[in-house]
KOLSEFI-85262 format. One record per residue (C-alpha): residue number from 1; residue in three letters; x, y, z. Coordinates in steps of 0.02 Angstrom, whole numbers, plus 50000, padded with zeros to 5 digits. Each point is the difference from the previous one (the first is absolute). Layout:
<NUM,"ALA",<X,Y,Z>>
...
***
This chain:
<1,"UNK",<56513,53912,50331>>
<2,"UNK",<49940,49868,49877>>
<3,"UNK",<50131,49862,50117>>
<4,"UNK",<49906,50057,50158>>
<5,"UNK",<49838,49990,49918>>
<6,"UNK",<50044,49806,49924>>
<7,"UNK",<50051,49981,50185>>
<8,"UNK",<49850,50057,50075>>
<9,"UNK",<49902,49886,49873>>
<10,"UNK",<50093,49843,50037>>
<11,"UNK",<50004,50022,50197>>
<12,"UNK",<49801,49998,49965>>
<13,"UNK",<49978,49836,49923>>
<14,"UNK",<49948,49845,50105>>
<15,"UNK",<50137,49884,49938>>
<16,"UNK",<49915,49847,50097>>
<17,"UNK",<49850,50058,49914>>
<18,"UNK",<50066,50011,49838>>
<19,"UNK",<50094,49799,50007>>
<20,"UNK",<49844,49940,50078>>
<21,"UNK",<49895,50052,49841>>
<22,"UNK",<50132,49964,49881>>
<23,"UNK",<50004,49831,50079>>
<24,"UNK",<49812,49973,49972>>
<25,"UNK",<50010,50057,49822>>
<26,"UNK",<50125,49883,49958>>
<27,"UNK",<49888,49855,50086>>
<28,"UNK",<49853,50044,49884>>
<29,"UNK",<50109,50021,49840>>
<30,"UNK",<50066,49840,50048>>
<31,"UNK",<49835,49932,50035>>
<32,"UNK",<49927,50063,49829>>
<33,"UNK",<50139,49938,49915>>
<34,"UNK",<49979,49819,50082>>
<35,"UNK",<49843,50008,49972>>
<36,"UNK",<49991,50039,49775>>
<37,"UNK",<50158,49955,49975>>
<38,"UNK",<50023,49848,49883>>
<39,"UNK",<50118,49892,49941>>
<40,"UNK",<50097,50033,49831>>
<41,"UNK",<49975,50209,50031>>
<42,"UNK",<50157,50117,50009>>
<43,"UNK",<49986,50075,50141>>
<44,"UNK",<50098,50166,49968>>
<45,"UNK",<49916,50001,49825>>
<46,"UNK",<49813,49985,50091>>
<47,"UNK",<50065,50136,50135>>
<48,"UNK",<50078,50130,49856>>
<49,"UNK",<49831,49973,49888>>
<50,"UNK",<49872,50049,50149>>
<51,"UNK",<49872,49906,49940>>
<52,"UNK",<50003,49853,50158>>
<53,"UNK",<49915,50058,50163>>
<54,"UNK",<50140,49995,50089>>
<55,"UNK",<50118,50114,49892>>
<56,"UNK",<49863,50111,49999>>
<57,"UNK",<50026,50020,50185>>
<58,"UNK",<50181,50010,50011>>
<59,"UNK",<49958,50152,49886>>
<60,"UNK",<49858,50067,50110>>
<61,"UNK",<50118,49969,50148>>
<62,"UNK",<50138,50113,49899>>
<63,"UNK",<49879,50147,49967>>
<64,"UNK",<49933,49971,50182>>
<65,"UNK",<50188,50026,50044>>
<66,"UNK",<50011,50182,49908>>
<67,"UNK",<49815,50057,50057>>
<68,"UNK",<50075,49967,50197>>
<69,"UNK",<50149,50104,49950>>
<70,"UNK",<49903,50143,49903>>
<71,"UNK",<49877,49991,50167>>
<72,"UNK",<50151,50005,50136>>
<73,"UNK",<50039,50159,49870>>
<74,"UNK",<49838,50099,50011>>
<75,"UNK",<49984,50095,50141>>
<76,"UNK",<49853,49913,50118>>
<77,"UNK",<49878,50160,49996>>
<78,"UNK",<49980,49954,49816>>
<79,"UNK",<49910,49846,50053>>
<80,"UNK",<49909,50113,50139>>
<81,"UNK",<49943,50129,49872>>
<82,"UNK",<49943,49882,49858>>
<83,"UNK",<49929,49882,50118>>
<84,"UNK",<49832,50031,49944>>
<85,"UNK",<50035,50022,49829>>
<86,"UNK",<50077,49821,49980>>
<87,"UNK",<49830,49955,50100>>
<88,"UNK",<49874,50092,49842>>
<89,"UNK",<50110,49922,49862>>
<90,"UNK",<50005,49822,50071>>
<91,"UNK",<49812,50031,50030>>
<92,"UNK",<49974,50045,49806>>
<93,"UNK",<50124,49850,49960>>
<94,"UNK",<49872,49897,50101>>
<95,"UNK",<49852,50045,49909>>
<96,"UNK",<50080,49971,49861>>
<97,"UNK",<50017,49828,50008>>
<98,"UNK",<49790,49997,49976>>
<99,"UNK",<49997,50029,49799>>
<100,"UNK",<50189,49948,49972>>
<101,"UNK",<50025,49856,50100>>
<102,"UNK",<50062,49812,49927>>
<103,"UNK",<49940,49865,50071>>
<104,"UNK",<50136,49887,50076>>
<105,"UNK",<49963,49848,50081>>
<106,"UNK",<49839,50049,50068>>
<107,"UNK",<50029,50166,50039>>
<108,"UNK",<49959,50164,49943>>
<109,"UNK",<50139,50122,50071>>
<110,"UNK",<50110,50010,49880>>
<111,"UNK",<50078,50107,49864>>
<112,"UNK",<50102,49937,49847>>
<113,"UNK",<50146,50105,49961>>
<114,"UNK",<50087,49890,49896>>
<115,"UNK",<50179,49952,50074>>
<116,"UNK",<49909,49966,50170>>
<117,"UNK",<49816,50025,50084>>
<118,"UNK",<49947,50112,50121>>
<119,"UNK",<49909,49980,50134>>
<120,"UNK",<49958,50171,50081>>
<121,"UNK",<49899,49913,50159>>
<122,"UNK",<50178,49931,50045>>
<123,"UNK",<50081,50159,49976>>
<124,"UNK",<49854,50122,50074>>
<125,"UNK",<50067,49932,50162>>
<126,"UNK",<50157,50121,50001>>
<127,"UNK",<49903,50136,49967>>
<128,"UNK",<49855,49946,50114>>
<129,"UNK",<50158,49993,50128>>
<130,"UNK",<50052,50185,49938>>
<131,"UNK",<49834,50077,50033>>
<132,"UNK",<49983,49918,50186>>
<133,"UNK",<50150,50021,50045>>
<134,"UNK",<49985,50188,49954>>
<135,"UNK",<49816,50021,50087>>
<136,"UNK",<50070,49936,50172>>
<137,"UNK",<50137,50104,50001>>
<138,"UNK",<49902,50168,49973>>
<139,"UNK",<50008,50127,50135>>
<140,"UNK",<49823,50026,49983>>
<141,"UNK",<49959,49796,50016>>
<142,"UNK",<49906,49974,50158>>
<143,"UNK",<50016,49805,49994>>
<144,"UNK",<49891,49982,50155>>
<145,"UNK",<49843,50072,49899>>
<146,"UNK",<49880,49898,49924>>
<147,"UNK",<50017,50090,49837>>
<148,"UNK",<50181,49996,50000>>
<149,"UNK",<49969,49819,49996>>
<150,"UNK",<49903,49981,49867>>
<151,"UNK",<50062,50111,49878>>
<152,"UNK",<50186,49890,50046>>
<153,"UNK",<49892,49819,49982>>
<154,"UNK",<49901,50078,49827>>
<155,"UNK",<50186,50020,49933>>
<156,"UNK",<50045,49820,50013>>
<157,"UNK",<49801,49928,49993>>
<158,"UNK",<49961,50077,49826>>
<159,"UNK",<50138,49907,49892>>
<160,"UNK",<49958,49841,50099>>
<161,"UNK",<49809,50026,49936>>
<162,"UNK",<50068,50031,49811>>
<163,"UNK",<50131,49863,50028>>
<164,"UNK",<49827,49870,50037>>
<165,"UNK",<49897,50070,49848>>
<166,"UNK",<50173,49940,49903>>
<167,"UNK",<49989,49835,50068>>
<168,"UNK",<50174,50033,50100>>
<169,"UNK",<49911,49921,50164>>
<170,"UNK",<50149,49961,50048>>
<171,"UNK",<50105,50163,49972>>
<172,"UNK",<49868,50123,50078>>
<173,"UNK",<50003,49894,50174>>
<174,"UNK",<50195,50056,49997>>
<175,"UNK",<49925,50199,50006>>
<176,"UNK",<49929,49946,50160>>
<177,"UNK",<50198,49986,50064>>
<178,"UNK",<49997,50193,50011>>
<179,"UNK",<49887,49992,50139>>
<180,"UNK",<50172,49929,50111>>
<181,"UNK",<50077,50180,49965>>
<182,"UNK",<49828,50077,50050>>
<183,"UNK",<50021,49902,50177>>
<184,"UNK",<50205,50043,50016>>
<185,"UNK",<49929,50184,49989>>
<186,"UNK",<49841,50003,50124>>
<187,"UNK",<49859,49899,49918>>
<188,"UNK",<49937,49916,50161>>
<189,"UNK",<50024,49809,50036>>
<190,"UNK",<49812,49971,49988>>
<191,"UNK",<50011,50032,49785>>
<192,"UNK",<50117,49877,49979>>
<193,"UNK",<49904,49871,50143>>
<194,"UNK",<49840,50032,49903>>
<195,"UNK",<50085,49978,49840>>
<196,"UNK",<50088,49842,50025>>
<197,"UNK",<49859,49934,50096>>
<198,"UNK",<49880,50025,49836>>
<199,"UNK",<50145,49919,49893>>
<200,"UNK",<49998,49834,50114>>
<201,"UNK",<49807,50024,49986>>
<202,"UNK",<49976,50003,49821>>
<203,"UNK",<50154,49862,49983>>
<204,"UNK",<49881,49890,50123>>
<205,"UNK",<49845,50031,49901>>
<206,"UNK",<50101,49932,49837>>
<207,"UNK",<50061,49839,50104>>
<208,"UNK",<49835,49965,50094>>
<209,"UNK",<49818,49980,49953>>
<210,"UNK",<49948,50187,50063>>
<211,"UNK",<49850,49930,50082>>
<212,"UNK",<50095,49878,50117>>
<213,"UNK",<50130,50156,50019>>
<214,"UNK",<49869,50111,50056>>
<215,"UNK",<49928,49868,50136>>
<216,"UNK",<50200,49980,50076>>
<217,"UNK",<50002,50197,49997>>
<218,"UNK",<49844,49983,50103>>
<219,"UNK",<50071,49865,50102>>
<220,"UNK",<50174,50114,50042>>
<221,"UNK",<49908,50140,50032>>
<222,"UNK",<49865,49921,50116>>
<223,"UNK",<50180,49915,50090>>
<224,"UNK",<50082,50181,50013>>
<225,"UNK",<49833,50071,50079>>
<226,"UNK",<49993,49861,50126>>
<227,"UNK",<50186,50002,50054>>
<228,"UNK",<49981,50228,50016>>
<229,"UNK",<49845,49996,50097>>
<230,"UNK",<50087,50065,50143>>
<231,"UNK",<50067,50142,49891>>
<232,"UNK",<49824,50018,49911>>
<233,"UNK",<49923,50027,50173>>
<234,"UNK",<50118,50149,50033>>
<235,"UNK",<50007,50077,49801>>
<236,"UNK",<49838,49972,49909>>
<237,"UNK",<50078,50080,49862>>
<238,"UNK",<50120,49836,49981>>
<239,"UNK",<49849,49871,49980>>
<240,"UNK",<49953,50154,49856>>
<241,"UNK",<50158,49987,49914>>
<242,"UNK",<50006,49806,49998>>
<243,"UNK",<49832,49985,49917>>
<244,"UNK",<50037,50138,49877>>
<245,"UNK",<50190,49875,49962>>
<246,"UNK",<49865,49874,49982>>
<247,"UNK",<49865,50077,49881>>
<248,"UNK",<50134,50082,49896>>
<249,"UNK",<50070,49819,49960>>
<250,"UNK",<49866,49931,49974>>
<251,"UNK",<49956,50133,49874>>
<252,"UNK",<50165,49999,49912>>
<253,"UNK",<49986,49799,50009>>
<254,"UNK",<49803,49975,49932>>
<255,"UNK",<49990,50169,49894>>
<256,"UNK",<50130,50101,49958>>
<257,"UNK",<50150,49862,49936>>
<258,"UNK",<49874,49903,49902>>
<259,"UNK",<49933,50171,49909>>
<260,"UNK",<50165,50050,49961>>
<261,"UNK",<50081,49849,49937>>
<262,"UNK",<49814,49968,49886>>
<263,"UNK",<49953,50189,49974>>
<264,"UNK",<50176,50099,49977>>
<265,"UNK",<50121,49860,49938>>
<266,"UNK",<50012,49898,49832>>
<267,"UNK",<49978,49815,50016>>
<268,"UNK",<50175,49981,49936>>
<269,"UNK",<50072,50112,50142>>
<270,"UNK",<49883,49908,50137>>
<271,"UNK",<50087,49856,49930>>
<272,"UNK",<50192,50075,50031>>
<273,"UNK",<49940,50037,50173>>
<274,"UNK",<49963,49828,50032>>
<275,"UNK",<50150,49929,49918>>
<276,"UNK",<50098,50091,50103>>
<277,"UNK",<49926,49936,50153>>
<278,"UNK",<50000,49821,49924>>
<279,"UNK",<49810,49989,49991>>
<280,"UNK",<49915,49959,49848>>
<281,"UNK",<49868,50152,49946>>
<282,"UNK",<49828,49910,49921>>
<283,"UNK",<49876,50092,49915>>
<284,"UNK",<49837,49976,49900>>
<285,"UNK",<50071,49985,49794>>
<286,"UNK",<49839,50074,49958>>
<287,"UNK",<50005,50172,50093>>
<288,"UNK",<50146,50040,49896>>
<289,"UNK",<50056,50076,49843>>
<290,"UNK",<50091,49866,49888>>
<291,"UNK",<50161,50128,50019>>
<292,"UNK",<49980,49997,50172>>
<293,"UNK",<49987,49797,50009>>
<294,"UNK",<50163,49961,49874>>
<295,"UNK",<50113,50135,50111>>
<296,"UNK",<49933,49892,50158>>
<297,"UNK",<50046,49834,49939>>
<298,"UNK",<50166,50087,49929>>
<299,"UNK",<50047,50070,50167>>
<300,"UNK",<49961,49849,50081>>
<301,"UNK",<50088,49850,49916>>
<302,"UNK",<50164,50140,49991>>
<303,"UNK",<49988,50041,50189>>
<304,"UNK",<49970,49833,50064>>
<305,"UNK",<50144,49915,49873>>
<306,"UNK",<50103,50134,50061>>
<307,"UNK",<49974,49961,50171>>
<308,"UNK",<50016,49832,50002>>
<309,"UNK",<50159,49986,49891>>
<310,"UNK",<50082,50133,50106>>
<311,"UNK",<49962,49902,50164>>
<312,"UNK",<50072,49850,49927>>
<313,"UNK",<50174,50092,49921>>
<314,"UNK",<50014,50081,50182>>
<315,"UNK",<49984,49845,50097>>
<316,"UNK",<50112,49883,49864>>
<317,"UNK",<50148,50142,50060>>
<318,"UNK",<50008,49896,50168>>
<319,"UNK",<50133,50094,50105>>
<320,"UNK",<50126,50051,49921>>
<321,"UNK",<49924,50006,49814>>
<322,"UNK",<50060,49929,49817>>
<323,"UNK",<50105,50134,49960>>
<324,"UNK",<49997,50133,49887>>
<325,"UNK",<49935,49954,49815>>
<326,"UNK",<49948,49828,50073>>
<327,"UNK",<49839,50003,50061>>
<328,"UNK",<49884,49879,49883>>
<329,"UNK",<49825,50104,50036>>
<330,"UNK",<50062,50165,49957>>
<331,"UNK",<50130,49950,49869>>
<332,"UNK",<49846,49899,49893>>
<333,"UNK",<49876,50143,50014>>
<334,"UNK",<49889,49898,50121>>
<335,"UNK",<49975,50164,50076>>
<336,"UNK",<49937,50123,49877>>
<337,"UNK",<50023,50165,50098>>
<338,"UNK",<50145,49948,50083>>
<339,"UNK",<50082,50162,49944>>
<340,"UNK",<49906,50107,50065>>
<341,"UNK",<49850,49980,50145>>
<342,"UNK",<50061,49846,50037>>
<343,"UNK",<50179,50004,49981>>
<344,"UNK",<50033,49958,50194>>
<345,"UNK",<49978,49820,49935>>
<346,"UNK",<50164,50022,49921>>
<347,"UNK",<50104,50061,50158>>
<348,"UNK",<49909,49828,50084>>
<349,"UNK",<50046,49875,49875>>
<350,"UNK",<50160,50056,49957>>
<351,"UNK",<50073,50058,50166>>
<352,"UNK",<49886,49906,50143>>
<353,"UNK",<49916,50051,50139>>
<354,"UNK",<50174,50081,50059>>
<355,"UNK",<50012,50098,49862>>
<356,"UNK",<49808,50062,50009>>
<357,"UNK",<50035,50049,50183>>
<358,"UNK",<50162,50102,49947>>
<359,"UNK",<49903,50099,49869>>
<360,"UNK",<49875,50024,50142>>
<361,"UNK",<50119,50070,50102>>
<362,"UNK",<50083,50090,49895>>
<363,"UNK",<49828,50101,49977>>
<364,"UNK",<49979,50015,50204>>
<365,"UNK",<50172,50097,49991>>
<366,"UNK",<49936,50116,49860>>
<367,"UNK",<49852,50025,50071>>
<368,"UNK",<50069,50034,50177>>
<369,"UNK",<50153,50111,49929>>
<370,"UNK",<49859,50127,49882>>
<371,"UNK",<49916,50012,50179>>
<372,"UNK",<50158,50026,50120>>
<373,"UNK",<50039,50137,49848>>
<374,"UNK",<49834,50081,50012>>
<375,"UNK",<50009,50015,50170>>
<376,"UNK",<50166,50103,49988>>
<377,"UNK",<49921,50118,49890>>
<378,"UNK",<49970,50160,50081>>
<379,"UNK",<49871,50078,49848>>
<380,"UNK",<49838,49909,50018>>
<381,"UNK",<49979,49982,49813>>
<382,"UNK",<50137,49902,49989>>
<383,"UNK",<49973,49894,50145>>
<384,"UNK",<49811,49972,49937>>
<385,"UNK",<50085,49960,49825>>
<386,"UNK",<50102,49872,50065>>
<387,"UNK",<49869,49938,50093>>
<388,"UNK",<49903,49960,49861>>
<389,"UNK",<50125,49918,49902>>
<390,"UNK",<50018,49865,50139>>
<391,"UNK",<49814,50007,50011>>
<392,"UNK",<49978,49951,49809>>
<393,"UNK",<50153,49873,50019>>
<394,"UNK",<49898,49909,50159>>
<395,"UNK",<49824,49998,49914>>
<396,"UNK",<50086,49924,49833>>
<397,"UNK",<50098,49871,50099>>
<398,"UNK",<49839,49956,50086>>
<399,"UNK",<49892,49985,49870>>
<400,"UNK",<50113,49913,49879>>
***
């Protein structure tokens, strides 16, 4: 019996799954490594005393190891059943972070526990996945409802909100990844129009003076009405809908960006925004607190030195790169964060545009093998599971 059942187990791992993420591991140990490694260090003496960043995920790749195993183990309705429970506990965990959290590098979502920090935002998003995946698949779930809706887009909204008021901008526009499962299960096509249509919005409103925005949104829609005329004359209702487009925009462009980015946000996480965009954020010094104006200038001679430095160690990597352990920007510290949000800069210099487009690759395989395996699954919590661990994967290759 126990043969049949190791048999059973086996037969039910991906194996092309399993070689592709081993092989990405091993690029971003490698990568850490290239990146902190120095000159004069013993390397199995800095990998046995787990004190360098990248010993400390060989480890975390070890115990990652066991937790699969332990998972393939546990029978799947265990994940079913305690779906929600993981959800209330990673909830708490969340709220947490409010009176116990250590500021690191500008943000506020994080928990010291000595040998290594937490970050419960980061891993809210497995249970966030739990719950969803769980809702969808009830009997009872009438995805074509309104209020099935909601109560599936309050599951993955409400960390995103917490993630913000942590100043995880950043993290909480990765929650909005669950909304790809929502469409793989029924959410109609007009969400996710709607929704990507505000994102290029309020991206436009960042890049272009909003006034001069709103006049070209005028501009396109007065073009649109003149070239549907014909199809105005025969549906009234169309020339409705256009204007509506229109005064929504215009609303979202004049009013409701600028409110949110000076009424809900900190000055400091205006300034990410804009970073990331490669805008620079100004503001009045005088309508802020003197906390407020040392993060700012903190945030931005770090993001823009990042930025720049990173550029320059990706484009020195020509082709085919320096090689491993050769690469003068990352090996001198030019980059400060090259281990971790901007470690890509490493892959660049040291390997070359040919080696950036095989890591990229290698993540379109991943990606596209967690799908093809989500679409063989005939529960629908697992297939919503799965879908939302690709989901997460896209929005983080994306954004980074």
């Amino acid at each position: 019996m126990m043969n049949d059942r190791n048999v059973s187990i086996s037969k039910g791992i991906d194996w092309i799954l399993v070689w592709i993420y081993i092989a990405l591991v091993s690029i971003g140990i490698m990568s850490i490594f290239a990146a902190t490694f120095r000159e004069g260090d013993d390397i199995v003496k800095t990998f046995i005393s787990l004190k360098t960043d990248y010993s400390k995920q060989a480890l975390f790749f070890i115990i990652g190891g066991f937790l699969g195993i332990f998972i393939l183990l546990t029978d799947s309705k265990f994940f079913t059943a305690t779906a929600n429970l993981w959800y209330a506990a990673g909830m708490v965990l969340l709220l947490l972070v409010f009176p116990l959290h250590t500021r690191v590098k500008g943000t506020e979502s994080i928990i010291k526990l000595g040998f290594f920090n937490l970050q419960p935002a980061e891993l809210f998003k497995v249970f966030v996945n739990l719950a969803l995946a769980k809702y969808l698949s009830q009997v009872d779930t009438n995805f074509t409802k309104t209020k099935s809706q909601l109560i599936a887009a309050a599951i993955a909204i409400i960390p995103a909100i917490i993630s913000i008021a942590q100043s995880e901008t950043g993290l909480a526009l990765v929650y909005f990844s669950f909304f790809l499962v929502m469409f793989r299960e029924g959410l109609p096509a007009v969400y996710l129009i709607i929704g990507f249509s505000l994102a290029v919005l309020v991206v436009a409103t960042l890049l272009v003076e909003k006034y001069t925005l709103a006049i070209a949104l005028t501009v396109v829609a007065l073009i649109v009405i003149y070239y549907m005329k014909k199809g105005i004359r025969r549906h009234k209702s169309l020339l409705a809908l256009i204007v509506l487009t229109w005064a929504v925009s215009i609303c979202v462009v004049l009013f409701a960006v600028p409110a949110f980015f000076n009424k809900v946000l900190k000055p400091y996480q205006v300034q990410r925004i804009y970073a990331t965009v490669g805008k620079d954020f100004q503001v009045d010094p005088s309508q802020l607190s003197e906390e407020d104006l040392k993060k700012m200038e903190d945030k931005k001679k770090a993001q823009s030195y990042n930025v720049i430095q990173s550029k320059i160690a990706i484009g020195s990597g020509g082709l085919l790169g320096k090689g491993l352990l050769k690469g003068t920007q990352t090996r001198y510290d030019f980059v400060p964060e090259q281990r971790t949000d901007f470690i890509f800069c490493t892959i660049g210099e040291g390997f070359g545009f040919v080696g950036s487009i095989v890591l990229m690759a290698i993540y379109f395989l991943l990606l596209m093998r967690v799908i093809t395996i989500a679409e063989r699954q005939r529960s629908v919590f697992s297939r919503c599971y799965a879908y939302g661990v690709a989901s997460i994967i896209f929005f983080h290759l994306a954004i980074n």
